[in-house]
N, C-alpha and C positions, 0 to 999 in steps of 0.2 A: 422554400426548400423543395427540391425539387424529388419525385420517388427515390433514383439510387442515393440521394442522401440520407434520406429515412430508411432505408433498405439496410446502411454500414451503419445506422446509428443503432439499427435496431438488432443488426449482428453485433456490433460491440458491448451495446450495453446487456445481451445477453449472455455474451462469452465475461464479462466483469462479473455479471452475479453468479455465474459457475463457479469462475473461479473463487471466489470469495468464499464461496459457501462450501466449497470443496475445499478450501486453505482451513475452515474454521468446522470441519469434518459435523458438517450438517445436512441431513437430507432435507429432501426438499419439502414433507409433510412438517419437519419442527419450523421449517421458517414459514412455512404458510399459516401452523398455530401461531406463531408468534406475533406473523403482520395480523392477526384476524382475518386470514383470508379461508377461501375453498381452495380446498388444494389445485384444483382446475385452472382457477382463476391463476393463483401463486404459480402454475408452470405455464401460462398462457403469456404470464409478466415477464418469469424468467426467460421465455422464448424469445424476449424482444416485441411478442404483441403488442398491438395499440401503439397509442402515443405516447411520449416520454411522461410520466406520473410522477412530480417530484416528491410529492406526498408517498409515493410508494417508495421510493428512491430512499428517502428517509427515514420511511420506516423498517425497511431492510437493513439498513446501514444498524438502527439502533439495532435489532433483532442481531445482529450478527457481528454487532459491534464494528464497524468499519465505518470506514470515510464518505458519507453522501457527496460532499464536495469534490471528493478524488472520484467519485463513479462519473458526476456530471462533467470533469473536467476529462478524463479518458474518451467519452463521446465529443467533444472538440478535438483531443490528440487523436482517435481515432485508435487509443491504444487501452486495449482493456489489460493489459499488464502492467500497465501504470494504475489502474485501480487496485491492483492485488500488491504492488510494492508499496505502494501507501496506505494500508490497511493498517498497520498496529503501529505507525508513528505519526499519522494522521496529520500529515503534509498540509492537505488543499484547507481542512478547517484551520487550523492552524493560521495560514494566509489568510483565510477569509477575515477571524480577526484581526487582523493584525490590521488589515484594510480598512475595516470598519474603525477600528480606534484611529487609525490615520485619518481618514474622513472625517472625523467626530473633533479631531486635534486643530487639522490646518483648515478644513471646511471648504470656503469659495476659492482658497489661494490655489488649491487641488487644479481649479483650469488651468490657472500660469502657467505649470510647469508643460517645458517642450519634451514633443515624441523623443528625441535624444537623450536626454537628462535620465528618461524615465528606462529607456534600451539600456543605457550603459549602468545605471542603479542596479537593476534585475540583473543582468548580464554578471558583474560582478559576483554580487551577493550568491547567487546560483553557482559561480565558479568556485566560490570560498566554501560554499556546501558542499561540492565533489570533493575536493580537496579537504577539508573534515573529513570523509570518511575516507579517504584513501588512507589519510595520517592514521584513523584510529586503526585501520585495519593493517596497518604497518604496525603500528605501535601493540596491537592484538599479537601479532605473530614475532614480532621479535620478545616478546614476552615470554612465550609460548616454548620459541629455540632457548633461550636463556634456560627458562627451566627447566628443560625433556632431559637434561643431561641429569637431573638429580634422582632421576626416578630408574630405577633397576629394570635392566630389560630380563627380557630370558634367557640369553645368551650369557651374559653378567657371571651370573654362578655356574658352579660348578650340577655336572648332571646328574645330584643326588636328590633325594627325598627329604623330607623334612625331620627323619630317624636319625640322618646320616649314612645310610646308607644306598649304595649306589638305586639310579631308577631304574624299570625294566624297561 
């Protein structure tokens, strides 16, 4: 890996743990209590310092409750807003078993399968995921119009007070 590769890993993965820590409204002295660190140290990590620490990685994830697996996977995307949308549905672990029990199920037959089989498996399942939430967020809002109609607006009543008699 060559420096500007560690130069965007080291800006992504510090723009992930702001975000994160900024999403789960924590300064920076409770999560460096938390990893057991100096706070120095804990803004030198945040900064992107050093090399990638997956040990730290983890231990921030637990302190703050998020996804390690979605921070290390954001430094491959290159997107640290995929670490912050994966934070409280916890996607990448999520995958990661589901991997390992696949591993553990089919074992050596895992070479067989062709680069194809495996593109168009993902490709799918990852479409059927968008498409989940689009449906639920359709199905959120027509919810939503179905019932506004039941609720009284302000306009609804007349401009009196609750005496009956008129409001100033």
């Amino acid at each position: 890996m060559d420096r500007a590769d560690r130069q965007s890993q080291s800006e992504t993965l510090s723009a992930a743990l702001r975000l994160i820590r900024s999403h789960r409204r924590m300064k920076s002295a409770d999560v460096a209590h938390g990893m057991n660190m100096a706070l120095r140290s804990y803004e030198h990590f945040e900064a992107g310092g050093g090399r990638v620490n997956l040990d730290r990685i983890h231990r921030f994830a637990e302190v703050t409750d998020s996804d390690p697996y979605a921070i290390l996977a954001a430094l491959a995307l290159g997107s640290p807003e995929f670490a912050l949308r994966t934070v409280d549905n916890k996607l990448m672990t999520i995958l990661m078993v589901a991997l390992q029990e696949f591993d553990e199920e089919v074992g050596d037959v895992l070479a067989e399968l062709d680069a194809r089989t495996i593109i168009n498996t993902f490709t799918r399942a990852l479409k059927d995921l968008a498409l989940q939430s689009v449906r639920r967020d359709t199905a959120a809002n027509a919810w939503l119009q179905q019932r506004l109609g039941r609720l009284v607006s302000p306009g609804d009543g007349e401009d009196e007070g609750s005496s009956g008699t008129p409001a100033p």
